[in-house]
C-alpha positions in Angstrom: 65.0 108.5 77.5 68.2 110.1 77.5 70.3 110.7 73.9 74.7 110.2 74.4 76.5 113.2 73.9 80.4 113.1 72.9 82.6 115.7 74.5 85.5 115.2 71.5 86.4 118.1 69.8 85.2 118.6 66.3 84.6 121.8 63.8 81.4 120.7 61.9 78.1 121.6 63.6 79.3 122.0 67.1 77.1 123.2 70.1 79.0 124.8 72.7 78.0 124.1 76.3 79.6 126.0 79.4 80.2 124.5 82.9 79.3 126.3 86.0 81.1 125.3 89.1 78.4 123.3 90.7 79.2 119.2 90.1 77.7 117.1 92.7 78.7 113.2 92.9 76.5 110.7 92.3 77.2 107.5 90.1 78.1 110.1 87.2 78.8 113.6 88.0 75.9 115.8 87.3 76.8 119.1 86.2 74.8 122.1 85.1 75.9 123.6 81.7 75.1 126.8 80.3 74.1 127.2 76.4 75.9 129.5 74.2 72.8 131.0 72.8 70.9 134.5 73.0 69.1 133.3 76.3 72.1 131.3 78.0 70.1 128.7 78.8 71.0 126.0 81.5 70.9 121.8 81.3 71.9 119.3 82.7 74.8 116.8 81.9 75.9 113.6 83.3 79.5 113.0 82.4 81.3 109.9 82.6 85.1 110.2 82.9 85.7 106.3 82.6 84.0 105.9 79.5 84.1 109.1 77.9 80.2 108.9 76.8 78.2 111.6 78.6 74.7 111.6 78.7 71.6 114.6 78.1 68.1 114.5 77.6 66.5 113.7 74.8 64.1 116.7 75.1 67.5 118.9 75.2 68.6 117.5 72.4 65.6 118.1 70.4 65.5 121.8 72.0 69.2 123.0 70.8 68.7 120.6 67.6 72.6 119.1 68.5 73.5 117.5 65.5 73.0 113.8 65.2 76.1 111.4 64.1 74.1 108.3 64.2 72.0 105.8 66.5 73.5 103.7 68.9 72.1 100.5 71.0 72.5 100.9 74.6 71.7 98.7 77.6 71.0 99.1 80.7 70.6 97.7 83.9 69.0 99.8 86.8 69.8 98.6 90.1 67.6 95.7 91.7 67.1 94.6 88.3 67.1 91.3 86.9 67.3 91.8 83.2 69.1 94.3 80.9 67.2 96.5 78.8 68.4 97.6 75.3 67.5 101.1 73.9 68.3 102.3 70.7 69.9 106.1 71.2 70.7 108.9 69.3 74.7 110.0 69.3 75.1 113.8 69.3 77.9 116.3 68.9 78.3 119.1 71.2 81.8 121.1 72.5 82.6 121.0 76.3 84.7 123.9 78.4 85.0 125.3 81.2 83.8 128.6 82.4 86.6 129.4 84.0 89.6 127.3 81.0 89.0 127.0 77.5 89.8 123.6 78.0 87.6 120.7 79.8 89.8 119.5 82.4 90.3 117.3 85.4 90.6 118.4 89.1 91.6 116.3 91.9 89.1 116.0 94.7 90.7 115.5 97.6 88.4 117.2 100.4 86.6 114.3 101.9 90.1 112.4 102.5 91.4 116.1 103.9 88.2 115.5 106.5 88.8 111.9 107.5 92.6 112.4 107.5 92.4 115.5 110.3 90.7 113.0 112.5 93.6 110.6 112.0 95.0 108.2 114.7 98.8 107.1 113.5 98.0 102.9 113.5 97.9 100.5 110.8 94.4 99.9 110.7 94.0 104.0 110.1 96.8 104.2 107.4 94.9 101.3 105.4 91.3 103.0 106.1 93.4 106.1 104.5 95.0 104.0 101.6 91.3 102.3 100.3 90.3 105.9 99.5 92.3 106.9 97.1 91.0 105.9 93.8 93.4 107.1 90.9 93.4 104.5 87.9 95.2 106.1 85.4 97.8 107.8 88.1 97.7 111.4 88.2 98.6 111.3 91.5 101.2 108.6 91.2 104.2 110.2 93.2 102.1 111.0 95.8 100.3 107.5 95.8 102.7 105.3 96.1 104.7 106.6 99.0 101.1 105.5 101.1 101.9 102.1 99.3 105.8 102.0 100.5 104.8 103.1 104.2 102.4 99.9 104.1 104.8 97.8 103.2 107.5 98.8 106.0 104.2 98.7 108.6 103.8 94.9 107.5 107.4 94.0 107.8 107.6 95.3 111.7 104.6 93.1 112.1 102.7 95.8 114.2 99.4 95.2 115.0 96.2 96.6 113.6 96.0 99.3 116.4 99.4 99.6 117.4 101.5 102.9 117.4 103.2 103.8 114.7 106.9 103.5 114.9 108.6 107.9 115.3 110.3 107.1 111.8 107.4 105.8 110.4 104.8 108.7 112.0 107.3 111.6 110.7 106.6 109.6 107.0 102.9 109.4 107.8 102.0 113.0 109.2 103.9 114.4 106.3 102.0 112.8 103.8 98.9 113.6 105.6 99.5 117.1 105.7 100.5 117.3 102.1 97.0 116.2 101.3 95.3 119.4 100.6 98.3 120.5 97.9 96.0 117.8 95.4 93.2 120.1 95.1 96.1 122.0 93.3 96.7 119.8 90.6 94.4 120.6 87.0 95.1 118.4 84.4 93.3 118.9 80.5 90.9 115.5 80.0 91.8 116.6 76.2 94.9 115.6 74.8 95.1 117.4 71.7 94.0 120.6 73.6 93.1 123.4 71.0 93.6 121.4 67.9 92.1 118.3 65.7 93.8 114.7 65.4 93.3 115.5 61.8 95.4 118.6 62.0 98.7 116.6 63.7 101.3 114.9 61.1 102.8 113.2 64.1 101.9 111.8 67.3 104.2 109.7 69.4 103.4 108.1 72.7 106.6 108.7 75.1 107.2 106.2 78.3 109.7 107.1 80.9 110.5 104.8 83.2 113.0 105.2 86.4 112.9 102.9 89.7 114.2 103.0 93.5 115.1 100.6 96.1 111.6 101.3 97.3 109.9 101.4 94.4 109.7 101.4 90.5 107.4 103.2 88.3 106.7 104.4 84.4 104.7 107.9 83.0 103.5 107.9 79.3 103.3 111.3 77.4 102.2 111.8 74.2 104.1 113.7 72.0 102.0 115.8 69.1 103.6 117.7 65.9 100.9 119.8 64.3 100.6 121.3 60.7 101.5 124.9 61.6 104.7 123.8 63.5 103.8 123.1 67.1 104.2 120.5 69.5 101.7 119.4 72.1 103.1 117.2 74.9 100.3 115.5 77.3 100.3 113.4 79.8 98.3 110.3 79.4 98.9 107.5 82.5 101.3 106.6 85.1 101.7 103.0 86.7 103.8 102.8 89.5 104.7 99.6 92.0 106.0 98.9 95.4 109.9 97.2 95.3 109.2 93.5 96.1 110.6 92.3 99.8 113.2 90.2 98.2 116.2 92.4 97.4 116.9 93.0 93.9 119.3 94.7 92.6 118.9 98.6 91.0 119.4 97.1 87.5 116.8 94.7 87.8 114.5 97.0 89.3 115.2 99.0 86.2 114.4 96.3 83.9 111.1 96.0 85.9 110.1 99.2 85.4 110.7 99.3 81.5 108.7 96.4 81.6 105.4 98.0 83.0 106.6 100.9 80.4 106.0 98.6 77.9 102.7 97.1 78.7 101.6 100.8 79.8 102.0 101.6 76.3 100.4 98.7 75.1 97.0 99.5 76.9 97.3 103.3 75.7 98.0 102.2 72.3 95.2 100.1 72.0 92.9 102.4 73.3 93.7 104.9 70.7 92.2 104.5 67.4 95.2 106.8 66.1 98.4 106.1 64.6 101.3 106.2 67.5 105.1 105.8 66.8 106.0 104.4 70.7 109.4 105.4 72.7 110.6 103.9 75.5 113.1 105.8 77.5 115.3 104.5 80.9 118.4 105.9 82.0 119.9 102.4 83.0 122.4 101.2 80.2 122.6 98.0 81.7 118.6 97.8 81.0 119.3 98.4 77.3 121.7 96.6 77.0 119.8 93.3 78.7 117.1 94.5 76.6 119.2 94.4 73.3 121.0 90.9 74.1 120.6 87.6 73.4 118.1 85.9 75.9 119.3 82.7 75.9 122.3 84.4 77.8 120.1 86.6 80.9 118.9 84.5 83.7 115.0 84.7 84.3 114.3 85.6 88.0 
């Protein structure tokens, strides 16, 4: 039986728990941890990044007595089976962070795509095998992202076939993004917004979305924005949405208009997510999108 564990930061009864660089993937990554005690002793994790529950044994629990919060039903479904079970578990506090950051966060792994992109052959039919691997939900890799989405489009409008060359233009486009693939590894992003504080220490937290578009493409990135007892500010990024300019020509304005519009359901997901208070912004840099915004709808065309 295995007891949940909840990687949010919290002062009262906290077990501290060290990563070592090993992670291997399976359906959750398993990671080894060392505890901060006398004996640094090692365990095992498995850590969820979608849903923020991690899981331990409940033998490690009991070992390291982490502090129990309160019991929990669970259910689960092992593959090949045909009903759920449900299991009532044991929540627990401990504190995550890194060996090598004091705070837990998020690397891009980008080596397996770095492999199958060396062995590359410039056609459609690669490009696409290329674009199914990247899996970035909540768009840390956005800018990079969607310039794979914006080479597809102009592959489909030419009409090439699936193993047809690549157009020169196209393949300059193509090799460069290819090559730019290993710069991902770079990018380390804190999983915890608040980063050395407590929600209860803030006195203000905003949520911030930005939104800007293209003739090729429009897009929206949502900070939020923290004021702290002691005077600071703490700006992290939460999520990024970003989409492909349709075929039929629009015009900048209304491209504009599009992207303050995935701003604002952006920040409607985030906001609903968090179980905090959140004053939301919306910033553009089109006037004509505020001002359509601002005016009376009976007088703006749909399209």
């Amino acid at each position: 039986m295995m007891t949940i564990l909840s990687p949010k930061r919290d002062t009262d009864n906290i077990v501290s728990a060290v990563f070592k660089t090993e992670v291997n993937s399976v359906l959750l990554e398993t990671c080894a941890a060392l505890i901060d005690d006398k004996n640094e002793q090692e365990v095992r994790l498995f850590l969820d990044n979608g849903s923020q529950r991690s899981f331990v044994l409940k033998s490690t629990s009991e070992k390291f007595n982490f502090p129990i919060l309160r019991k929990e039903n669970l259910s689960i479904c092992t593959f090949g089976a045909k009903e759920t079970e449900t299991k009532t578990l044991n929540i627990v506090k401990i504190k995550l962070r890194n060996r090598d950051d004091p705070n837990l966060s998020i690397e891009i792994e980008a080596r397996d795509l770095e492999i199958f992109l060396s062995k590359r052959i410039n056609t459609k039919r690669y490009l696409l095998q290329a674009a199914g691997r990247l899996f970035d939900p909540v768009g840390f890799i956005g800018p990079y992202t969607i310039r794979i989405k914006c080479l597809i489009q102009e592959i489909w409008c030419l009409g090439l076939g699936w193993d047809d060359k690549l157009p020169k233009q196209l393949k300059v486009s193509w090799n460069k993004w290819c090559h730019e693939i290993h710069y991902l590894s770079e990018i380390n992003i804190p999983r915890y917004c608040f980063q050395n504080s407590l929600p209860s220490n803030a006195t203000t937290i905003q949520l911030h979305c930005f939104s800007d578009a293209s003739k090729k493409a429009y897009g929206t990135v949502a900070y939020l924005r923290i004021e702290l007892n002691d005077g600071n500010i703490i700006s992290s990024f939460v999520a990024s949405k970003g989409r492909v300019a349709p075929l039929k020509t629009l015009s900048i304005p209304r491209l504009e208009l599009m992207g303050a519009l995935l701003s604002a359901r952006l920040s409607d997901k985030i906001a609903t997510a968090l179980t905090l208070p959140v004053s939301r912004f919306y910033w553009t840099d089109s006037s004509i999108t505020y001002y359509w915004i601002k005016g009376i709808l009976i007088d703006i065309k749909c399209f």
